[in-house]
N, C-alpha and C positions, 0 to 999 in steps of 0.2 A: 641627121634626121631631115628627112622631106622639109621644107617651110611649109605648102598646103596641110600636110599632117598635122605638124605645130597648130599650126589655125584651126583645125578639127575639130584637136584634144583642148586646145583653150578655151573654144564657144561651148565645146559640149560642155566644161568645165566650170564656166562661169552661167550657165545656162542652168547646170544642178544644185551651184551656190546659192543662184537668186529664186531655185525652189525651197530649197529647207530657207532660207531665212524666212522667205512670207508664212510656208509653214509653221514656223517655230511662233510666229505672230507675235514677237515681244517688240522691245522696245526701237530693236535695229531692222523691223521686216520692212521697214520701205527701202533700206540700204538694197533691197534684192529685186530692186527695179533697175537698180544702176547696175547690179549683176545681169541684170537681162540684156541692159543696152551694149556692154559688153558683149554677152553673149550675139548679139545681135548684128554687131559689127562683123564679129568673125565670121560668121555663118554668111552676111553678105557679100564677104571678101572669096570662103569659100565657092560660094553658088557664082559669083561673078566668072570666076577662074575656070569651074570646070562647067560653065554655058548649063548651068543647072536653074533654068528664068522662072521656074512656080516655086522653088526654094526661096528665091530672089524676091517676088513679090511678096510670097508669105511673109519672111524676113521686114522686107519695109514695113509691111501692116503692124508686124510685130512689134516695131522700134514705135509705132505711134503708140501703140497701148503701155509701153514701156516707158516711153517719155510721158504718158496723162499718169503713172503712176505715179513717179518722179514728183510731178508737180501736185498731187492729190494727197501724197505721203511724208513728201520731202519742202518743198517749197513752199506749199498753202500755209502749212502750219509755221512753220517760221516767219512768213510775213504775218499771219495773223500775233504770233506773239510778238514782233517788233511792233505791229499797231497796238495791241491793248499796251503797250510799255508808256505809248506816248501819251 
């Protein structure tokens, strides 16, 4: 199998993962920012390779909003609950 194609089906892939979990909205929907970033890596990897640069940029915008999720869904709330612990 192609490697670009690989890299395709895996952003497309990890790209529909980290929609249904935010959809699903329970306990694990921030995990589906870290699916984004995933998805976001491949689709950079892809856009790099075949000189596709508005894919490219969309993609890094994309990996900010994906990383403020991360830390908005995933991170914030952990260190808050390590501080209330202390």
């Amino acid at each position: 199998m192609n490697p670009t194609l690989i890299i395709e089906l895996t952003a497309a892939a990890f790209g529909v993962l980290g929609t249904v979990l935010l959809a699903l909205n329970g306990p694990r929907a921030g995990w589906g920012f870290v699916a984004f970033l995933a998805s976001n890596a491949g689709w950079i990897a892809f856009a790099w390779i075949h000189a596709h640069w508005a894919l490219l940029a969309q993609q890094l915008a994309f990996t900010v909003s994906s990383l403020l999720g991360v830390w908005v869904w995933l991170v914030k709330p952990l260190l808050d609950d390590l501080e209330a612990a202390s």
